[in-house]
C-alpha positions as CSV (number, residue, x, y, z in Angstrom):
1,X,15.5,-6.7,26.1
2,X,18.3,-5.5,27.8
3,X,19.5,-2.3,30.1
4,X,22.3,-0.9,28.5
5,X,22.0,2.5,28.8
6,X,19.7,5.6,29.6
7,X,19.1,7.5,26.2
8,X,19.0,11.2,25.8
9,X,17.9,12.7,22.8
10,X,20.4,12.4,20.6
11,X,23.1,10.0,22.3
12,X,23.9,7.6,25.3
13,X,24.6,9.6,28.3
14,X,25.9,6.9,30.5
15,X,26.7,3.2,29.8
16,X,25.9,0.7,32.3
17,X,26.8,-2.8,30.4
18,X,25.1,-5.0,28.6
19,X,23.5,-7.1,31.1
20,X,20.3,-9.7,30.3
21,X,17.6,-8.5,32.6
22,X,14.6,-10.6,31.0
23,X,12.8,-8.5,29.5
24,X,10.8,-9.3,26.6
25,X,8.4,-7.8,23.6
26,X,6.7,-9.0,21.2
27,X,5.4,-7.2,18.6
28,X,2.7,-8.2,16.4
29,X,2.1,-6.5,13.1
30,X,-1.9,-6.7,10.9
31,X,-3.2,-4.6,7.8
32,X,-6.4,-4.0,6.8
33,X,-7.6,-1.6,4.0
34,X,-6.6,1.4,5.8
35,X,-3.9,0.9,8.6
36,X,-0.9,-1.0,9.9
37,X,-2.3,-2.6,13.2
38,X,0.5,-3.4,15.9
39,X,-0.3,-5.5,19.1
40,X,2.9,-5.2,21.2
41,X,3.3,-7.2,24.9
42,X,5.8,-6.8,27.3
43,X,7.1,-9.5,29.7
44,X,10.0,-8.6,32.5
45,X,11.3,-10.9,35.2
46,X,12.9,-7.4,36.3
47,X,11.8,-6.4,39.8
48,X,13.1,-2.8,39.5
49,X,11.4,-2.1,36.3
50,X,8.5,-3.4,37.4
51,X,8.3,-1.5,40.7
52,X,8.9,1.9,38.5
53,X,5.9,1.1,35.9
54,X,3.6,0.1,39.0
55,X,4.4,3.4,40.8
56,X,4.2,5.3,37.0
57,X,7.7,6.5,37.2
58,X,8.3,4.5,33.6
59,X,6.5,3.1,30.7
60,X,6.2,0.7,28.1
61,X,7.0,2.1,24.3
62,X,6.9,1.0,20.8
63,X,8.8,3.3,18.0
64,X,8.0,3.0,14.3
65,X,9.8,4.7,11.3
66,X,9.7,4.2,8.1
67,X,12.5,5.4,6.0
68,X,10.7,5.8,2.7
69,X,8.2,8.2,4.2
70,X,10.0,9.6,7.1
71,X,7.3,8.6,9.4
72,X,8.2,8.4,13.5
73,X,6.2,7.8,16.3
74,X,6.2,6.4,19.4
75,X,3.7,4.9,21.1
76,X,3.2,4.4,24.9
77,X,1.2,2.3,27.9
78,X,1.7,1.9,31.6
79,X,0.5,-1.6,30.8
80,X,2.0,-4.7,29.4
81,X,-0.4,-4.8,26.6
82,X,-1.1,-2.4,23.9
83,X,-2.8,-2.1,20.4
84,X,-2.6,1.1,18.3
85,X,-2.6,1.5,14.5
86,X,-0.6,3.7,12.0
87,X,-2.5,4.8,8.8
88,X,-1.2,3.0,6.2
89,X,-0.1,5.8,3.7
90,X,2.1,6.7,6.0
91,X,4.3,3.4,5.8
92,X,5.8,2.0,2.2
93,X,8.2,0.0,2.4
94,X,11.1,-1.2,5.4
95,X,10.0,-0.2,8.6
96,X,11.6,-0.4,11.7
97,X,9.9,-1.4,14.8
98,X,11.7,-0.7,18.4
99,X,10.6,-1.8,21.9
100,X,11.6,0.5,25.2
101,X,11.0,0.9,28.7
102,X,11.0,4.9,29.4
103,X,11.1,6.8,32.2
104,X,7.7,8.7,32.6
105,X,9.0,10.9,35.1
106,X,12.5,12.2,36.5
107,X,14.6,10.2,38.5
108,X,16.8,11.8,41.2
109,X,18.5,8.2,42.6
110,X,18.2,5.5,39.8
111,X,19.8,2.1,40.2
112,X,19.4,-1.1,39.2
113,X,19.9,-4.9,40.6
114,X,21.3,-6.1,37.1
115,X,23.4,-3.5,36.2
116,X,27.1,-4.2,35.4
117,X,28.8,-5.1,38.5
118,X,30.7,-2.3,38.1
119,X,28.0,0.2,38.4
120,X,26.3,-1.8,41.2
121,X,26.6,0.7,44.2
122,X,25.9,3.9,42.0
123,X,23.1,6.1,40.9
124,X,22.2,8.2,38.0
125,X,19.9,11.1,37.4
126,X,17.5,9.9,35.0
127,X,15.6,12.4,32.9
128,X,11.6,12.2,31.7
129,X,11.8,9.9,28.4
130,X,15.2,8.6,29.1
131,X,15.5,4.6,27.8
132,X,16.1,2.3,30.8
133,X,15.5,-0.4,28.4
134,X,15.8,-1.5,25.0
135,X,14.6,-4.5,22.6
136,X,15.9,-6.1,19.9
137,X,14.8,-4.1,16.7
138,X,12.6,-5.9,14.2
139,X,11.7,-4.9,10.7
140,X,8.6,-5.3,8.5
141,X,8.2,-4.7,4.9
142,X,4.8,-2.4,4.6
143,X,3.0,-3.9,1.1
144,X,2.1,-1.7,-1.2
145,X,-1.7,-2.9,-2.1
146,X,-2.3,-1.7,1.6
147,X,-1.9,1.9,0.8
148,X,-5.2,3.7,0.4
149,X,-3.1,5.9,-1.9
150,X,-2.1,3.1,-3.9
151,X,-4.6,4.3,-6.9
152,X,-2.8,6.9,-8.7
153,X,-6.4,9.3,-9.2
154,X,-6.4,9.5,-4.9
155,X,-3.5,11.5,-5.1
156,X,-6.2,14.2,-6.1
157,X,-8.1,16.4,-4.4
158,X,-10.7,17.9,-7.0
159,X,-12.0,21.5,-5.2
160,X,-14.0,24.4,-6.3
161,X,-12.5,27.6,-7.4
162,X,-14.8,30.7,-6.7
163,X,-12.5,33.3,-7.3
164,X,-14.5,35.4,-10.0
165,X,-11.6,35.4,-12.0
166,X,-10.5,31.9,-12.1
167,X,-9.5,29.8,-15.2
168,X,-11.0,26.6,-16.3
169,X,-9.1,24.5,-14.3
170,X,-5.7,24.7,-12.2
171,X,-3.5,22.4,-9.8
172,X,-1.6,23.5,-6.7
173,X,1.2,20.2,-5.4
174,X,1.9,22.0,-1.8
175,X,0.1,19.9,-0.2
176,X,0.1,15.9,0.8
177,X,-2.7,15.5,-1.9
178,X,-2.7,17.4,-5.5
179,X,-5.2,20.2,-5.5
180,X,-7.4,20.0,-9.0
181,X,-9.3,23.8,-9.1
182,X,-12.0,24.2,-11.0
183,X,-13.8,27.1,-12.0
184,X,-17.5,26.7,-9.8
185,X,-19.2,26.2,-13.2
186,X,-16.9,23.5,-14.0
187,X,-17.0,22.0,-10.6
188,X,-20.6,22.2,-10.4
189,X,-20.9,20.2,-13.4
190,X,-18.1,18.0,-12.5
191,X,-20.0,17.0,-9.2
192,X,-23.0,16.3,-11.0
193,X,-21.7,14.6,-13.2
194,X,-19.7,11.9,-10.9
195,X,-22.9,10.8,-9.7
196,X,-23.1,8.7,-12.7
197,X,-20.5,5.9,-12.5
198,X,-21.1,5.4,-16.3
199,X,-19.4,8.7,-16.2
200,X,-16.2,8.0,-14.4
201,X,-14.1,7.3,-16.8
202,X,-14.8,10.2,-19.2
203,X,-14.4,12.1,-16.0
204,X,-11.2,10.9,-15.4
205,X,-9.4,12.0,-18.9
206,X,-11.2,15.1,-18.5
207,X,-10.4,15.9,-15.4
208,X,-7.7,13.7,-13.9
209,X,-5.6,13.3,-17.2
210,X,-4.9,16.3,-17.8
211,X,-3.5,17.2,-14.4
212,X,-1.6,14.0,-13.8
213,X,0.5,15.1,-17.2
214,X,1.0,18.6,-15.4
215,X,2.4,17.0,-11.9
216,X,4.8,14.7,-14.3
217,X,5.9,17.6,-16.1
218,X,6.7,19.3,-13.0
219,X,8.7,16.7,-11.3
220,X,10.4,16.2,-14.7
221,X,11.6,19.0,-14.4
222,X,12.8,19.4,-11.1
223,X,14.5,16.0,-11.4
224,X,16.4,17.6,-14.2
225,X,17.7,20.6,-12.1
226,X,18.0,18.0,-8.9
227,X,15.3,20.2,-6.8
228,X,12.9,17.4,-5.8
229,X,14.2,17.6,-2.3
230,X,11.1,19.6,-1.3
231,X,9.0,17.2,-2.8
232,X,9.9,14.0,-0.9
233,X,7.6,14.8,2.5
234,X,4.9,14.9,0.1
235,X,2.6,11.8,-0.1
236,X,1.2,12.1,-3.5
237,X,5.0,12.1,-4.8
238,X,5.6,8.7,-2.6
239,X,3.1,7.6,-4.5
240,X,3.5,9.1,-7.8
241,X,7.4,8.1,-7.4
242,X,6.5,4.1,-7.2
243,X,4.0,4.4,-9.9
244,X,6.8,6.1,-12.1
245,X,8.9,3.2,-10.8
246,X,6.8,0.5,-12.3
247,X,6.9,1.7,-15.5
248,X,10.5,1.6,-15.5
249,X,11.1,5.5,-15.0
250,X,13.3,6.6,-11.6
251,X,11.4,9.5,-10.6
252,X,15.0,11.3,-9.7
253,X,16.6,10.8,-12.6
254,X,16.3,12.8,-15.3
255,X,17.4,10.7,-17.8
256,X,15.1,7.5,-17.4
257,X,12.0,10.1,-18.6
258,X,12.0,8.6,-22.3
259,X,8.6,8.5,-22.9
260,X,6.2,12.1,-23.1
261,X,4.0,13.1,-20.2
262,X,1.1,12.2,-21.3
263,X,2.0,8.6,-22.6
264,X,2.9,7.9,-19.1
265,X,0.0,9.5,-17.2
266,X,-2.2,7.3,-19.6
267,X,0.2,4.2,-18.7
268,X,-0.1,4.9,-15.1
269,X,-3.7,5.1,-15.4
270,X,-4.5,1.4,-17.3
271,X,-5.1,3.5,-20.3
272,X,-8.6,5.7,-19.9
273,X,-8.8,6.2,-23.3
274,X,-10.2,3.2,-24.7
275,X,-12.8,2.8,-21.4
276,X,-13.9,6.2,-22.1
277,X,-14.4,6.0,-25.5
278,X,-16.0,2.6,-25.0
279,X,-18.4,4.3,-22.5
280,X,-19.6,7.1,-24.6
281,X,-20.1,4.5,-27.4
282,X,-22.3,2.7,-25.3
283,X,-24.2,5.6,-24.1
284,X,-24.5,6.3,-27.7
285,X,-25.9,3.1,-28.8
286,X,-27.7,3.2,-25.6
287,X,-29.8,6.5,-26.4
């Protein structure tokens, strides 16, 4: 780590040199089922540092983005040791992972022993958040069996509908999940049914099916008129993008879509068909 410069938001206000101060953190990255876990320590030989984060004047920090989802956060401690963990359908892909000292609190008179020699007898006004030090950046690929949202069907949200009026069955994308509505006598029997896992499958083609082909016909389309901008903040598209990936389609271009909707909602799925038709045969043969 190294004191190069204090930060503002968007650029460096004031360059003091690039000067080795001995400062050090190492980042440790873990995954279970549900999150990205990060164990980050920090090691300074820096006296000046040191005395600001003893009198809570500045802090340790830990900044992860990920490009693919346009996730950012930073994370902070007045100590030199700190866990904290990011769901992991927030990550996919490259993410960056940056190391800071930061000032907790404003700084009328800030200097430093190893600044540049040519800054050595002067002092800066140092703003709350500014960077007084910076690590080397590191980067970690986030793996894609991690993601709770992995399984195309958790990118829906299966709710009741009591609007007197209400069809069968409907889908709203707005959100981070896809909202499946369905009429309250269709939901009803829906969640009695799914207490059955013999069920699950039919289920699925009757329920899941039918509003996966929708979501691909919408994005189809939008990728033919380039409007899937909106889209991209969206986590059941980050998903539904990958899945399209692996089947060889690009989710952006229009062109790649050779194959109908519903051919490729049943290829994204493993094919339902056959397990639900095997099911009902065997509750057939069963009864």
């Amino acid at each position: 780590m190294q004191v190069l410069a204090f930060v503002g938001p968007n650029k460096a206000v004031q360059l003091f040199g690039v000067k080795l101060v001995g400062v050090n953190a190492v980042v440790e990255v873990g995954a279970n089922k549900n999150a990205y876990s990060f164990d980050a320590r920090f090691k300074t030989s820096n006296t000046d540092l040191l005395a600001l984060i003893e009198q809570k004047k500045a802090h340790y920090a830990v900044h992860i983005e990920c490009a693919q989802t346009r996730y950012r956060n930073i994370f902070k401690s007045d100590l030199d040791k700190m866990t904290f963990e990011v769901p992991a359908g927030m990550l996919d892909g490259n993410v960056e992972v940056t190391s800071f000292i930061l000032a907790s609190s404003p700084i009328d008179k800030y200097s430093n022993d190893s600044f540049h020699p040519d800054y050595a007898k002067l002092t800066f006004r140092v703003r709350k958040a500014d960077t007084l030090a910076v690590g080397h950046d590191h980067e970690f690929t986030a793996e894609k069996k991690v993601d709770p949202l992995r399984k195309v069907p958790s990118i829906f949200s299966i709710q009741p509908n009591d609007d007197p009026y209400a069809t069968g069955m409907d889908i709203e994308t707005m959100g981070n999940k896809v909202t499946v509505k369905l009429s309250r006598a269709n939901y009803d029997a829906y969640a009695f049914l799914k207490n059955d896992s013999k069920l699950h499958p039919m289920l699925s083609l009757a329920v899941v099916v039918p509003a996966l082909v929708s979501v691909i016909d919408e994005v189809r389309r939008e990728a033919t008129t380039g409007n899937l901008s909106e889209y991209k903040d969206r986590r059941w598209f980050l998903v539904l993008s990958r899945r399209l990936r692996e089947i060889g389609i690009d989710p952006e271009d229009a062109d790649t879509y050779n194959e109908s909707s519903l051919r490729m909602a049943h290829e994204m799925l493993g094919q339902p068909l056959g397990e639900s038709l095997a099911g009902l045969k065997d509750i057939h043969e069963t009864e």
